[in-house]
N, C-alpha and C positions, 0 to 999 in steps of 0.2 A: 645700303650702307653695311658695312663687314665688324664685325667684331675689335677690328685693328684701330679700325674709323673711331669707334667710341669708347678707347682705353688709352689709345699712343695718340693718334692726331689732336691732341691738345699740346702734345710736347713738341711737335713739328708741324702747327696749322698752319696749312694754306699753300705747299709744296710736296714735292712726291719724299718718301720716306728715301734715306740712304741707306748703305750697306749693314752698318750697325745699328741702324734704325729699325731696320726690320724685321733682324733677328730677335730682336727685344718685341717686334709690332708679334710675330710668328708663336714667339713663346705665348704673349699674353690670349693672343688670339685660342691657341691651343688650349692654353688653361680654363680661358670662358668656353669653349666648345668640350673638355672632361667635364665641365660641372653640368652644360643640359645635360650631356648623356649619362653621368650620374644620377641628374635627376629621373629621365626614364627610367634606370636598371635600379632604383632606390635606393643608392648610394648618395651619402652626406659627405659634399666637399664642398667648402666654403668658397665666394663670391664676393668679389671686390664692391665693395660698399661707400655709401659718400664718406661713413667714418672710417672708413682703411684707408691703408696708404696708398694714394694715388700717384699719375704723374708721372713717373717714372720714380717714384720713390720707395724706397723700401723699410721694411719694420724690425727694428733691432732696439734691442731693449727699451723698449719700451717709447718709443723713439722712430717718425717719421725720415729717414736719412736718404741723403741721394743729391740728386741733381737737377732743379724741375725750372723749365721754361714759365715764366710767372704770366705767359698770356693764358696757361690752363687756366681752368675756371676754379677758384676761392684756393692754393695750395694749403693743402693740412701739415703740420708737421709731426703733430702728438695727435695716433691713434684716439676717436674718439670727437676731436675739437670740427668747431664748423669753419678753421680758418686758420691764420697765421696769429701772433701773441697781438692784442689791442691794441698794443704802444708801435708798434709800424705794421698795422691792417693796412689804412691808409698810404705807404709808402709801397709798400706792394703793390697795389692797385694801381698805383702810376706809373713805376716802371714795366707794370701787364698791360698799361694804354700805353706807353712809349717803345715797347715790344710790338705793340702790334700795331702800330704806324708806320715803322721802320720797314717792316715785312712787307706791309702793303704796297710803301713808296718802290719797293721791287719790286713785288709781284704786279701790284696792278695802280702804275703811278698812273697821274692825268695827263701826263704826254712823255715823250721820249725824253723831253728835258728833262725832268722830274726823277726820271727815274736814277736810282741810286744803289749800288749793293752794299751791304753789310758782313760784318762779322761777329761772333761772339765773345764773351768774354764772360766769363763764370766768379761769383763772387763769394767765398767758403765761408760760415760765420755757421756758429752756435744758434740757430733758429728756438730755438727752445731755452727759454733763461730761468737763472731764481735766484736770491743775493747770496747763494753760499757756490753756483755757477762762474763759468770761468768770463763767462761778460751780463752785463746787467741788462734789462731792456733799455734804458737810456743810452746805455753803450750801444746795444745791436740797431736802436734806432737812430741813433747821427752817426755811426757807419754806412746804413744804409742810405738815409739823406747826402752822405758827401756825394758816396758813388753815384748817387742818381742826380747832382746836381753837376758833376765831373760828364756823367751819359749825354745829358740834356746840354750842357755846354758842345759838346764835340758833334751834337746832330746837328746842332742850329748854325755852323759854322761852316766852311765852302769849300771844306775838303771833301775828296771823291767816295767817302765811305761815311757810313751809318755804326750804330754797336747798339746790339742786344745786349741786355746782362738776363745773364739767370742765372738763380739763386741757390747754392748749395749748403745745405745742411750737413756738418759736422759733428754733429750733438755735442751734451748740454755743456762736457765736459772738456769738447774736443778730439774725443777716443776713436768716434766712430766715423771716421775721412773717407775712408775705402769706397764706399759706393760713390760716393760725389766724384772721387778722382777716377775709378774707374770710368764714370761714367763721361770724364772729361776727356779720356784718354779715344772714347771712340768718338769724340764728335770734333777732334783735332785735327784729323785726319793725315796726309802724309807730306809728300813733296808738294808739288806746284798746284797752285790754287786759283780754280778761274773764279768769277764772279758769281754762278751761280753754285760754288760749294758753300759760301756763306760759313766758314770755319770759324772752331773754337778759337782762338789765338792764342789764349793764357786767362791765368786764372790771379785773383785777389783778394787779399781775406789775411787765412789764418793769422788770427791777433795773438796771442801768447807763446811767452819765450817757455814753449814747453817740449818735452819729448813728442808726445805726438805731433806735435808741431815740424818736427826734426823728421820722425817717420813719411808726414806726408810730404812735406820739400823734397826727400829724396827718392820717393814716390813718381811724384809729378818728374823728376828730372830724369829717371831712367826712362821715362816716355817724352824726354825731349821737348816740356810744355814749360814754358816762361810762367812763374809764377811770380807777385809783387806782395809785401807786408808792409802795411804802414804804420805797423804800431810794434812789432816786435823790437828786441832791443840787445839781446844777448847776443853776444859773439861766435859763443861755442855752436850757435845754429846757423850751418851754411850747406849748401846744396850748389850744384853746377848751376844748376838755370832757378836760385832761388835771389831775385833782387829783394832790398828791403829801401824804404824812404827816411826811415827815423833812425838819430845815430845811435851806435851803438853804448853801451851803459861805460864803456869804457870812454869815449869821447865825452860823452856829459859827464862824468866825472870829471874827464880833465876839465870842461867848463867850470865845474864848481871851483876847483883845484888856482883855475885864475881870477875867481870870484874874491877868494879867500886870499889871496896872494895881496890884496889891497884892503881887503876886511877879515883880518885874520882872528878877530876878537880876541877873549882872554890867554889862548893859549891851548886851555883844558875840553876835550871833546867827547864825547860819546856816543856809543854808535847802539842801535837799538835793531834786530834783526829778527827775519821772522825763520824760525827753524824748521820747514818745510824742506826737505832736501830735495822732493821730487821736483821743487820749480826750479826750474834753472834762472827766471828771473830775478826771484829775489837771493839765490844762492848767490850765482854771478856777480851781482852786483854791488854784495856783501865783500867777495873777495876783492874787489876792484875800490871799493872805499879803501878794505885794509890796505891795500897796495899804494894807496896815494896818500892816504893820512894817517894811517897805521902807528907808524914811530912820531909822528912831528903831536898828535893830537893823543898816543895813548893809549889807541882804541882796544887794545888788548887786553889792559888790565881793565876800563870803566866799558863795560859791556853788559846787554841784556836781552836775551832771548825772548820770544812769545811763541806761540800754536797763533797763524794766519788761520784766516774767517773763509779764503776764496779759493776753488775749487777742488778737486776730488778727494779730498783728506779727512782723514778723523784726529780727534783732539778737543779740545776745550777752545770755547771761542776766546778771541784776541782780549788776556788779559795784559792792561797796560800800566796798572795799577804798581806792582814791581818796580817797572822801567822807571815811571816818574819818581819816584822817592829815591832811589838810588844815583837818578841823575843830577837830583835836587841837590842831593846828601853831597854831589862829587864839586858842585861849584862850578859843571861844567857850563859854559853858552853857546856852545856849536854841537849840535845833539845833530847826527847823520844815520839815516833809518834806510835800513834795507829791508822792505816787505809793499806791499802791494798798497793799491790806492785808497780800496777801502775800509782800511786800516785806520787811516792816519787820524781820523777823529777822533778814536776811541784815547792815541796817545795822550791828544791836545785835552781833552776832558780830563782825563785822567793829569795832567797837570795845574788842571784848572783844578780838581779838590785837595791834592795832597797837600795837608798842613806844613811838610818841609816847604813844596815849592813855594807856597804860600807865605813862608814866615823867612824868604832869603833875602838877604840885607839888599842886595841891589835890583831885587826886582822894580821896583820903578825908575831905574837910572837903564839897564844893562837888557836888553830882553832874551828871550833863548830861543836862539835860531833853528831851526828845524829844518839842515839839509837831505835833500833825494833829487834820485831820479827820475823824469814821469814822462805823459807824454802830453799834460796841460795841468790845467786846476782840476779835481775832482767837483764836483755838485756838491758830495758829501761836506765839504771842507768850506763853501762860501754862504750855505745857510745863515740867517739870521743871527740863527739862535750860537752859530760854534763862530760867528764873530761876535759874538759878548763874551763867548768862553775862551776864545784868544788876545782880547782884550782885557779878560780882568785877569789871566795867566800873564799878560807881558810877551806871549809870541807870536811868533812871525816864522811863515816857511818861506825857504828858496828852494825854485823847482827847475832845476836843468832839463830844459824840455824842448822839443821840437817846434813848439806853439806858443804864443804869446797874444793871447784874443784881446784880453784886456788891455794890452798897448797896442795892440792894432787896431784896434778898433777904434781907438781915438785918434790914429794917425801918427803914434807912435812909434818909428823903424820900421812900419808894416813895408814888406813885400809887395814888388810890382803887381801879383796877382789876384792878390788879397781880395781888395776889393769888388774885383769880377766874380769871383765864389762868394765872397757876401751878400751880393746883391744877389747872386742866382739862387742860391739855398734859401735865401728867406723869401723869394718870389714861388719856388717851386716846389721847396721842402717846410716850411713855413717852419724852419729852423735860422733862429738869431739870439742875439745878446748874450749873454751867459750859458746859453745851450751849446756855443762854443766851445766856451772855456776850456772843456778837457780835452778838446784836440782831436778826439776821435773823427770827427766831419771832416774835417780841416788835411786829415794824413790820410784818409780814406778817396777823400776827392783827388789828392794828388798820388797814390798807389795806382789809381783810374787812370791818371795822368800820363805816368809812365807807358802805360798799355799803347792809349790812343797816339802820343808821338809818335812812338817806334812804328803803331801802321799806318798813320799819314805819313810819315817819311818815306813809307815804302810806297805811297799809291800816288805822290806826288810826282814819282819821279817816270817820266813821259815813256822809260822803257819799260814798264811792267801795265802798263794798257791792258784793260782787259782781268787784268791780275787780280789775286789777293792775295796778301803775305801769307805765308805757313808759319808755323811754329819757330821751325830753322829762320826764317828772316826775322820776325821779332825778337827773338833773343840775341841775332849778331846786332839788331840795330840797337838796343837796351846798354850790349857791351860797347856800344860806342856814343853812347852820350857823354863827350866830353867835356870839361870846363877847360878852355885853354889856359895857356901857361901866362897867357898876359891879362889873364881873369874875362876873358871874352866866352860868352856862353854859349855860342856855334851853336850844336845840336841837344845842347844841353838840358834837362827838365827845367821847364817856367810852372812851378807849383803856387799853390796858394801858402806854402811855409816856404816859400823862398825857392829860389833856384839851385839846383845839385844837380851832379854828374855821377858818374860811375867812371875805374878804370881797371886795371887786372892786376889782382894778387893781395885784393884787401876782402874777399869773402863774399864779394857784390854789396858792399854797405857804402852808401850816398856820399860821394866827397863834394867839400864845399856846404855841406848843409850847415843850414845858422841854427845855435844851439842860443838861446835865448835862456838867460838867469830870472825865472818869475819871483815876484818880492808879492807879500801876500800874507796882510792886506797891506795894502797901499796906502802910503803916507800920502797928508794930501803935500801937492807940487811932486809928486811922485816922475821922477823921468828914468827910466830904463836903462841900463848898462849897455853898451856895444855889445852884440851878440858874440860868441867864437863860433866858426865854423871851421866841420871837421877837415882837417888834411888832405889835399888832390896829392900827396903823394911828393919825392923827392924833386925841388928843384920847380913845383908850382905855385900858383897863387890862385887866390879867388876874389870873384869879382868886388869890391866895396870894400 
């Protein structure tokens, strides 16, 4: 056995190494072969250890990063650790035995029938979390469960292809992409793809509407690799080959925008925003309320800044305390918040003790609405304890979001899909009920979504025998998922948030997708608004 054998074939067991596989096999081999003969010649060079970074990953601040096939054995992400973070050890684990099943049913199936090729599909996330990081472990763990409940749906199903995922680390903050994408960019490989290249096809993940976000989209696109976001939301981030599932903060806006057009309440608004400049999601989105309720609600003169809690910034943590007495003092009952999700309890509390809000004539008649935009409920938000502190305040949030668990799940406008991702995440991710809620699983499975039509489109069709999409077919087949003009869904996405298309010159952002208004909490006989869903564009329509 070679030195190659027991550093690299963990990231490609069970087949011969490829071209850039072996230059990476050659390097490490090299490196383990300077350290014995340092050790004869008594020279001190250090040797890859079970707490280094393995795998194919590499060590950058502090910080396991890269791109690692999850059938290696236990992936580290943080120098030191014996594993991945607790809150998805276990989710890992299964897509390292659904990884290596796949591989087997081609390498070594139990008959010709059986046998099956695959492709990959890389999935970018923050492996390493903390609550002032740019996703929480709740977060990176029903990401991971969608995707693998998205994986596990498309292998058990009778189209001519299987998907790997592996798992790339981004770090904590999102900064550090470059290894994972470079490493995506040699296992994509080029034109026409047989069956046994088993190719990357595109990659899934990056969740925040942030600059690095925007670095890696147009990263991945100069190397021609389709990449999917299911939870991004800003506009200003677009890339050639970068699709996203969730609408943009401009469309949920206009959802609230028709929300309000029939509950317009008193009149008087306020808008509460978090002063982060670096994030362009709650920047964006900031600018996008003023634009649409700006002048009608005021928001210019009744305003109040905070310092955001979530990721790479310095400042004081989210004082809300300000906000609420000012908004109390203004007599406003449509308070619209531009800042991130886990935020928004600190407001609700903090309007739960302020003696103005406390002492305003029509809190028990009138409650104060607390609109945004999101991509479900937060956890943060449906605890016990912050529904008594919303209750003895008098509010209620509405959340223009891509997700609606809590009415779908009671059969509420849910989506044809819905229920086939419910039943398979809670069978296979032992993720259900309220672990929903925020939408993360839910746009995560259907970002998967996207990937796998575009390559059973391709392997369905009798003239590529033999074949496997490349890069180039996946992304022309992405740009032709459309919603036809008589709302018929043709080649369309069937997601678990509902069906959406894509067409050219809107940035690659989902048209058709249903933007649901969440009310929260819930009156009881509570029934749901008609969703909006965004624009196909001049002269279309969507389905329902």
């Amino acid at each position: 056995m070679s030195f190659t054998d027991i550093f690299v074939r963990p990231f490609v067991r069970g087949r011969e190494l490829r071209r850039g596989e072996r230059i990476l096999g050659r390097w490490i081999a090299g490196f383990v072969a300077l350290a014995l003969l340092g050790a004869t010649a008594g020279i001190v060079v250090p040797i890859l250890t079970k707490s280094d970074c393995q795998d194919g990953l590499v060590e950058k601040e502090g910080e396991c990063v890269g791109l690692v096939d999850a059938t290696a054995q236990v992936p580290v992400f943080k120098p030191g650790e014996d594993g991945p973070g607790k809150e998805f050890a276990r989710l890992v684990k299964r897509i390292a035995e659904e990884n290596e099943r796949v591989r087997d049913v081609w390498e070594s199936p139990k008959g010709d029938a059986d046998k099956k090729p695959y492709v990959k599909v890389a999935l970018l996330l923050p492996f390493n979390t903390s609550k002032s990081g740019a996703m929480t472990a709740p977060l990176v763990e029903r990401s991971l469960a969608g995707a693998y409940a998205a994986q596990r749906n498309a292998n058990r199903a009778s189209s001519g292809v299987n998907f790997q995922m592996l798992l790339g680390n981004i770090g904590t903050d999102l900064d550090l992409w470059q290894p994972a994408v470079d490493a995506a960019a040699k296992l994509s490989g080029g034109g026409k793809q047989s069956e046994d290249d088993s190719p990357l096809v595109g990659v899934m993940g990056l969740p925040n509407s942030e600059q690095d976000t925007q670095d890696a989209a147009s990263a991945l696109s100069a190397k021609n690799i389709p990449a999917v976001s299911g939870v991004l939301s800003s506009p200003t981030i677009e890339a050639r080959t970068f699709f996203k599932t969730a609408p943009n903060n401009r469309n949920s806006v206009m959802a609230l925008a028709r929300y309000l057009k029939d509950e317009p309440g008193n009149g008087k608004g306020f808008l509460v925003w978090d002063s982060r400049a670096q994030d362009d999601y709650v920047t964006n989105t900031k600018a996008e309320l003023l634009k649409r309720f700006g002048t009608k609600y005021e928001l210019t003169v009744r305003d109040k800044s905070y310092v955001g809690t979530m990721g790479p910034y310095e400042g004081a943590p989210a004082t809300m305390a300000p906000a609420a007495s000012s908004l109390c003092e203004s007599g406003a009952d449509t308070v619209f918040v531009a800042g991130r999700d886990w935020d928004l309890p600190e407001l609700v509390e903090a309007i739960a003790k302020d003696g103005d809000c406390q002492a305003r004539k029509d809190k028990n008649k009138t409650p104060i609405r607390i609109l945004r935009v999101s991509t479900g409920l937060t956890s943060r938000l449906t605890s016990e304890d912050m529904r008594k502190a919303m209750a003895e305040a008098n509010v209620v949030t509405l959340n223009a979001a891509p997700t609606d668990n809590p009415s779908w799940s009671l059969g509420q406008g849910a989506p044809g899909q819905f229920q086939t991702f419910a039943t398979t995440i809670a069978k296979e991710a032992d993720i259900k009920g309220t672990d929903l809620d925020d939408g993360y699983a839910i746009m995560h499975y259907d970002a998967f979504q996207v990937l796998i039509e575009a390559v059973t489109q391709f392997t369905d069709d009798e003239d590529n025998k033999g074949q496997l999409p490349s890069k180039y077919d996946v992304n022309s087949n992405i740009s032709n998922m459309k919603v036809g003009t008589d709302g018929d869904c043709g080649d369309c996405v069937r997601g678990a948030g509902g069906e959406f298309g894509y067409t050219s010159g809107n940035g690659n952002w989902p048209v058709c997708k249903p933007v649901p208004v969440i009310e929260y909490p819930r009156a009881k006989g509570y029934s749901p608004p008609k969703a909006f869903r965004t624009s196909p564009g001049k002269g279309g329509s969507c389905p329902g």
